[in-house]
ZAMARGU-4260 file (C-alpha; in steps of 0.2 Angstrom, whole numbers, plus 5000, padded with zeros to 4 digits):
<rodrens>
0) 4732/4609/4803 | 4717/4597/4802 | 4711/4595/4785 | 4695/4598/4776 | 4680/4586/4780
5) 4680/4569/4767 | 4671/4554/4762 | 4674/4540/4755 | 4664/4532/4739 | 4662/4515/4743
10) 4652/4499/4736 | 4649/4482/4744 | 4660/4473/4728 | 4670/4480/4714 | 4658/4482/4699
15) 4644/4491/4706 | 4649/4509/4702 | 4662/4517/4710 | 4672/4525/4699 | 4660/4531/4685
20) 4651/4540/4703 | 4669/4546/4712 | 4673/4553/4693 | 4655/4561/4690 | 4654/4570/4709
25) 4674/4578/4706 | 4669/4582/4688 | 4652/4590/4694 | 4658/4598/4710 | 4672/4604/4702
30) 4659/4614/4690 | 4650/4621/4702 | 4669/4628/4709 | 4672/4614/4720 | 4689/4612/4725
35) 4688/4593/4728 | 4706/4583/4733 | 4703/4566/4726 | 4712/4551/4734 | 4711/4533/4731
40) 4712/4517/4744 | 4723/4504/4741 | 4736/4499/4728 | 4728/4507/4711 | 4736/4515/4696
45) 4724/4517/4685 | 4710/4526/4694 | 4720/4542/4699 | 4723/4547/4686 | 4705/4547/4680
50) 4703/4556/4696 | 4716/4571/4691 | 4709/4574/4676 | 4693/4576/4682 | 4696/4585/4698
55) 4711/4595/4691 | 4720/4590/4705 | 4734/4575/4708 | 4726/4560/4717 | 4734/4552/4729
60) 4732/4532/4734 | 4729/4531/4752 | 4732/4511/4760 | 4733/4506/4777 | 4741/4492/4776
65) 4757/4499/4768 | 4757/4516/4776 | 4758/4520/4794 | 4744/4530/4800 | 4756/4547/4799
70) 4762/4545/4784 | 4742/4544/4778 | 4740/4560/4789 | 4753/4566/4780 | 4747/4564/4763
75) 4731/4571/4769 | 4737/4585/4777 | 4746/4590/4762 | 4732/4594/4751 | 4724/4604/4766
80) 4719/4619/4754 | 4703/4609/4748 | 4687/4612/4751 | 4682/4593/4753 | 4692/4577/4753
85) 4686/4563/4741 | 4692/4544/4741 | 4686/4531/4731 | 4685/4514/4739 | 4692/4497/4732
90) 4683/4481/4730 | 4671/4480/4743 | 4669/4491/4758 | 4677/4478/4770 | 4685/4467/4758
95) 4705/4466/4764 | 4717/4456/4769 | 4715/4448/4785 | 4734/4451/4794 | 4736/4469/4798
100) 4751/4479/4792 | 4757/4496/4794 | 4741/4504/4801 | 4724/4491/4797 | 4720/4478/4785
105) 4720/4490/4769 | 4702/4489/4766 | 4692/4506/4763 | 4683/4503/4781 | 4698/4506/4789
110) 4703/4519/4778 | 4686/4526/4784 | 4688/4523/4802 | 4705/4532/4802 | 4700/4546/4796
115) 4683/4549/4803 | 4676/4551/4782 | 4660/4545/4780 | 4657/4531/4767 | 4644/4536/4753
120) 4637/4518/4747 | 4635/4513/4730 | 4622/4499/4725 | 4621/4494/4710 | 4600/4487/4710
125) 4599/4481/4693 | 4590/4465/4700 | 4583/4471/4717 | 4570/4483/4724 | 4566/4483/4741
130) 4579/4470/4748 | 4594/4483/4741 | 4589/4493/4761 | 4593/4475/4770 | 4611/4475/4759
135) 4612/4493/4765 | 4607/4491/4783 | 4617/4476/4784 | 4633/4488/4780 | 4626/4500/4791
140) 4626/4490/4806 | 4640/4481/4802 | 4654/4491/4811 | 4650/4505/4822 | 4665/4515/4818
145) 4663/4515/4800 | 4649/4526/4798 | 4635/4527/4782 | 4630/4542/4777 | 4619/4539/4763
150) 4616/4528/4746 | 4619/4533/4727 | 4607/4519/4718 | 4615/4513/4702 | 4605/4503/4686
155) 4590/4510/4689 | 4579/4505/4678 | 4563/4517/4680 | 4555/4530/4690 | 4545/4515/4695
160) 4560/4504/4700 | 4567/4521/4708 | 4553/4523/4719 | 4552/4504/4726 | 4570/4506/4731
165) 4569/4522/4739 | 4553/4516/4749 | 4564/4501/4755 | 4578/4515/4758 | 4566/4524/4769
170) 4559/4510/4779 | 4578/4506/4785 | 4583/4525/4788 | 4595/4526/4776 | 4599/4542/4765
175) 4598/4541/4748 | 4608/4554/4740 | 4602/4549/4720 | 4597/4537/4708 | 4607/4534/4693
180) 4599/4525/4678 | 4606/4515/4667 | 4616/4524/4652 | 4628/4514/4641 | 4636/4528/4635
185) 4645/4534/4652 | 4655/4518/4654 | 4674/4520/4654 | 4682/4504/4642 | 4692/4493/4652
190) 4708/4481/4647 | 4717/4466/4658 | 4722/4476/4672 | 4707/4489/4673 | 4699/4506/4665
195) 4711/4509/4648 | 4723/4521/4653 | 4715/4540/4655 | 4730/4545/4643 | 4725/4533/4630
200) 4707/4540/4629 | 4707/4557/4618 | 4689/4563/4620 | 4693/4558/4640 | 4688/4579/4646
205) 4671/4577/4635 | 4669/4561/4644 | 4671/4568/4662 | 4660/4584/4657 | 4648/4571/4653
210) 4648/4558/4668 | 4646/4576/4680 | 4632/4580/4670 | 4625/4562/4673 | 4629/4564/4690
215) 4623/4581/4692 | 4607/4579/4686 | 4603/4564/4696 | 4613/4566/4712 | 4607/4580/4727
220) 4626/4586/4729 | 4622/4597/4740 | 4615/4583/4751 | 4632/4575/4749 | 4643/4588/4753
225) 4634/4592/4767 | 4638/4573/4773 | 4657/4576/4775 | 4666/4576/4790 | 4682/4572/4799
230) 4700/4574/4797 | 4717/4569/4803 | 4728/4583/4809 | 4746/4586/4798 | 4760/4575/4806
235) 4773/4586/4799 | 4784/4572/4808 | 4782/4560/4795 | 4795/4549/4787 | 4802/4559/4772
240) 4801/4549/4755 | 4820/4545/4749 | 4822/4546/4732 | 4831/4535/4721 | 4844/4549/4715
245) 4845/4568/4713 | 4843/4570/4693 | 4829/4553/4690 | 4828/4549/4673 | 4810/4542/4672
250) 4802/4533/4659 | 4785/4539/4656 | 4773/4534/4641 | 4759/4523/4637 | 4771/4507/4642
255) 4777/4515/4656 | 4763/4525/4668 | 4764/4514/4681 | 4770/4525/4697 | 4764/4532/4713
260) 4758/4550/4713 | 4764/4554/4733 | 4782/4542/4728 | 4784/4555/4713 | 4780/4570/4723
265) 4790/4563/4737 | 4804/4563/4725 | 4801/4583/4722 | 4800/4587/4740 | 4816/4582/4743
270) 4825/4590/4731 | 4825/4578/4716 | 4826/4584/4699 | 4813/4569/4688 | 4817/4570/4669
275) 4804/4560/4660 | 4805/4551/4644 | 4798/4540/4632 | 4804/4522/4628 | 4790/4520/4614
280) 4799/4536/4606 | 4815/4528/4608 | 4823/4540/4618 | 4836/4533/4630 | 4837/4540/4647
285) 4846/4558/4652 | 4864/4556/4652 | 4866/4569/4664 | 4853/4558/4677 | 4860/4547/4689
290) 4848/4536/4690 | 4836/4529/4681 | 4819/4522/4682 | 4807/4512/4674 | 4789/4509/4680
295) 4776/4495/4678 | 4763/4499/4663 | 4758/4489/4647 | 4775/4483/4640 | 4763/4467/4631
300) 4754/4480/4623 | 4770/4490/4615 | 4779/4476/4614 | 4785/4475/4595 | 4788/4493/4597
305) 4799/4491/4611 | 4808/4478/4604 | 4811/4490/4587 | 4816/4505/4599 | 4838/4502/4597
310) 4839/4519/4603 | 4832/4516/4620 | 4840/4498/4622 | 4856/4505/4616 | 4856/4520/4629
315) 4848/4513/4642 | 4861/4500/4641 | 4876/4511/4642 | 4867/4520/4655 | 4869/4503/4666
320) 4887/4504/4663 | 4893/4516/4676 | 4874/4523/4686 | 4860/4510/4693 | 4842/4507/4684
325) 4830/4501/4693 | 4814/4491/4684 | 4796/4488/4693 | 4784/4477/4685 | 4784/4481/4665
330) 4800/4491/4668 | 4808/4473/4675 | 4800/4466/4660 | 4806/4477/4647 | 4824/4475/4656
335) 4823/4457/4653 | 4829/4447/4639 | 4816/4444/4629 | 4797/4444/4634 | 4783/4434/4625
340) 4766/4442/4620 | 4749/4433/4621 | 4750/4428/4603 | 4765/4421/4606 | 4778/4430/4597
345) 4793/4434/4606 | 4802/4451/4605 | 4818/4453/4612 | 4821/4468/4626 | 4834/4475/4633
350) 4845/4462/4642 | 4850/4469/4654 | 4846/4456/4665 | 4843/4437/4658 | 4821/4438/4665
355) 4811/4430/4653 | 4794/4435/4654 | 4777/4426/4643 | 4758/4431/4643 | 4755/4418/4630
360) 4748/4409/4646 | 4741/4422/4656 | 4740/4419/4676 | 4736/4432/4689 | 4749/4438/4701
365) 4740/4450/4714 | 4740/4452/4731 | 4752/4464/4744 | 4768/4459/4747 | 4782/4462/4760
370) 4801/4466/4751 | 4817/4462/4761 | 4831/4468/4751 | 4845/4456/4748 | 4854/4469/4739
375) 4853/4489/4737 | 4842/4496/4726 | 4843/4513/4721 | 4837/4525/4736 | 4835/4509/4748
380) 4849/4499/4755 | 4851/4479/4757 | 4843/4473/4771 | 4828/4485/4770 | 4810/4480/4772
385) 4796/4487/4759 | 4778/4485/4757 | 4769/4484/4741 | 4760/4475/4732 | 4762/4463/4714
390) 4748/4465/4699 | 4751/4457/4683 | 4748/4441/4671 | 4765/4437/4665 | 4774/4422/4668
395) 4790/4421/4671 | 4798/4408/4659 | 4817/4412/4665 | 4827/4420/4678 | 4842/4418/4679
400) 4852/4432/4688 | 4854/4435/4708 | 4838/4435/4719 | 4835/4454/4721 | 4824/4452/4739
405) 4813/4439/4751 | 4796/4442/4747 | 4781/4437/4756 | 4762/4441/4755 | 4752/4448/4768
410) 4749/4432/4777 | 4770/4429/4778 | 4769/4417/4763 | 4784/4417/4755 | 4778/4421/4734
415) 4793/4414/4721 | 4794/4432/4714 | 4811/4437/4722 | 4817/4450/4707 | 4833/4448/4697
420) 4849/4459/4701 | 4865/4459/4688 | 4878/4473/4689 | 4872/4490/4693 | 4854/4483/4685
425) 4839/4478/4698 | 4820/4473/4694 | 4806/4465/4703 | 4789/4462/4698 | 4786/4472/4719
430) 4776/4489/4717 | 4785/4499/4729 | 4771/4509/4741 | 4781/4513/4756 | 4795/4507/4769
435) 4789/4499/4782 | 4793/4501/4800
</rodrens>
C-alpha cells in the first residue's frame, strides 16, 4: 500500500517558525475535516505531542539516521488511512550530522528525499525584504532531489513589508503559500529542553484553535495541500519492535513523558499489555508487571516531590528485587541516589543504583549516540547495538556501579556516558530510538 502524499515543514535554522506553522496547518486542516497524520524528523519529545493534540492523531518521530529506510516505511505506511502526511523538520533543512547511519544523515532533507515529500519553507523575515528570495533560491537550488514547493513568510511586519517580500518571492519563482504577521499572543512558552510540555499547558486546545485560525486566515491551504506528493510503499517486512516485557509498568506524568510514540505502539503490536503510573502521585509500579520502565522527562523540575514520594521509592524498590527496571534519562536519574537541583539542594532518589546526578552546573549533553550493550537490558540482550541519541543538562557528580554499554556519537567518538547496571536495575542517559542493523 503506498501512503497518502506528505510534506515536510521546514526552515533554514531552528527558531524561525516551524512549529507554531506545522501546529496551525493540522489544527486548521483538521477544521476543515482534514485527516492530517503528523510526524516529526529527528530525535524530538516534545513537539509530538503538541502535534497529537492538534491533529487528534499520535505523531510519530521519523529519523534517518536511527531507522533503516523500511522501518521509516513502515511507520509511514501504518498511518496509510490519512488524507495527507505532515512532518515538521528540525533545526535547519540540511543541518545533520555528517557520518551516515542507518538510512542518511538525520537531517529533514533526507527525510525529504526518502520519501519524495515536498519541503514547505519557513522564513522568518523580520529584518529582510527582498534578499529573503536569494536565502530561498539558495535552498532551492541547493539539492536537486529535495524539492521546494513553496514559502510561509513569518514576522511580517506590514502589508507593505509583505508586498516587498513577495515581489522578491516572485522575481526568484518561488511559491508563497502565506504571510504570517507578527502576533505575541500565539507563541507557545518554552523551558530548558524546549516547548513546556503540551500536558502542562491547560488552555492548550484554545491555544491550537487559535494558531489554526492564525494560520488560516493567512495561509492559502489549499495552495498547500495541493503541493503534496510522494509516498513510500508499506514494508510489511519490517523488523518488529521487541518490547521490554509482556505486562510494562510505565511511568507516565509530568516527570516522566519522555518516550517514543512508535516504541510505545510497537510495544502494543506485539502483544504487550503497558500499565501506566505516576511517580509524582507516588504510586509504585504494578506488582503484576514484569517489567518496569521509567522514561526521561523533568525529574529537576519534580524533584522535592520525588524525593517526598516513599511510596514510589519503597515499591519500585521491591519491584527490583525479583523483575528488572529499566531508567532512560530522568528515569536513570530518578533511580539514582540522590540528584542535585539548580539551586543546589539535594534530594535524595531511589538508590537503586549509586548515579549521582547535579544541574547546579548546567552543561549540555546532546547529540546521537551508538549503544553496545555490555549487559542485557530489558527486551535487548548483551552485545546488542542501539541508536539513539542523549539530551540533557545534568552532570553526573557519581557513578559508581557496572558500565551498562560502549557508547559513541555519530562520528564514533566514544562519550563518557556509559550507563550504570546494579542487580536486575539498569539506566543510561541513551534515548533508545531503534536497533541498528
Amino acid at each position: 500500500m503506498v501512503a497518502a502524499p506528505g510534506l515536510i515543514v521546514a526552515a533554514p535554522s531552528s527558531g524561525a517558525g516551524k512549529t507554531l506553522v506545522t501546529l496551525g496547518l493540522l489544527a486548521a486542516l483538521r477544521a476543515r475535516g482534514v485527516m492530517v497524520q503528523p510526524f516529526k524528523n529527528g530525535p524530538d519529545y516534545i513537539d509530538p505531542a503538541f502535534h497529537t493534540a492538534a491533529a487528534g492523531r499520535a505523531s510519530f518521530n521519523l529519523d534517518s539516521w536511527a531507522m533503516s529506510r523500511t522501518q521509516i516505511a513502515a511507520l509511514i505506511g501504518a498511518q496509510a488511512d490519512a488524507d495527507l502526511m505532515l512532518a515538521e523538520g528540525s533545526m535547519g533543512l540540511f543541518d545533520g550530522v555528517t557520518t551516515p547511519g542507518e538510512a542518511g544523515n538525520g537531517t529533514s532533507a533526507e527525510l525529504s528525499s526518502l520519501t519524495g515529500w515536498p519541503v514547505v519553507l519557513v522564513l522568518d523575515v523580520s529584518a529582510q525584504a527582498q534578499s529573503a528570495a536569494a536565502t530561498a533560491l539558495g535552498f532551492a537550488r541547493f539539492a536537486p532531489d529535495v524539492p521546494i514547493a513553496g514559502v510561509i513568510l513569518n514576522n511580517v511586519a506590514s502589508a507593505h513589508h509583505a508586498a516587498l517580500v513577495r515581489a522578491g518571492m516572485e522575481r526568484a519563482g518561488i511559491a508563497v503559500f502565506g504571510a504570517l504577521p507578527r502576533r505575541a499572543d500565539v507563541v507557545l512558552p518554552e523551558r530548558h529542553l524546549g516547548l513546556v510540555q503540551a500536558e502542562e499547558q491547560p488552555e492548550l486546545a484554545a491555544r491550537l484553535a487559535a494558531i489554526g485560525a492564525f494560520v488560516a486566515d493567512h495561509v492559502d491551504l489549499d495552495q498547500v495541500r495541493a503541493a503534496a506528493r510522494g509516498g513510500l510503499a508499506d514494508h510489511a517486512n519490517a523488523t518488529p519492535i521487541v518490547p521490554p516485557g509482556q505486562r510494562i509498568a510505565l511511568a507516565r506524568d509530568a516527570a516522566f513523558s519522555f518516550v517514543y510514540p512508535h516504541l510505545v505502539e510497537g510495544w502494543r503490536r506485539a502483544g504487550a499489555e503497558i500499565v501506566p503510573f505516576s511517580p509524582l502521585a507516588d504510586a509504585a509500579p504494578d506488582r503484576h508487571a514484569d517489567v518496569c520502565w521509567l522514561p526521561g522527562g523533568y525529574p529537576e523540575l519534580h524533584a522535592g516531590t520525588l524525593a517526598a514520594a516513599a511510596g514510589f521509592h519503597a515499591g519500585l524498590r521491591t519491584f527490583a528485587q525479583t523483575r528488572p527496571v529499566h531508567g532512560e534519562c530522568g528515569g536513570y536519574m530518578a533511580m539514582g541516589a540522590g540528584l542535585v537541583d539548580a539551586a543546589g539542594t539535594r534530594h535524595a532518589m531511589a538508590g537503586l543504583l549509586g548515579l549521582e546526578t547535579s544541574f547546579a552546573t548546567r552543561r549540555l549533553h546532546l547529540g546521537y549516540r551508538l549503544a553496545e550493550l555490555t549487559a542485557p537490558i530489558p527486551g535487548q540482550r548483551a552485545g546488542a547495538r542501539l541508536r539513539g541519541h542523549e539530551f540533557h543538562y545534568a552532570t553526573i557528580v557519581h557513578q559508581p556501579d557496572a558500565a551498562l554499554a560502549r557508547v559513541s556519537d555519530a562520528a564514533g567518538v566514544p562519550v563518557p556516558a556509559t550507563g550504570s547496571r546494579r542487580g536486575l536495575a539498569t539506566g543510561s542517559f541513551f534515548h533508545l530510538i531503534a536497533r541498528a542493523t
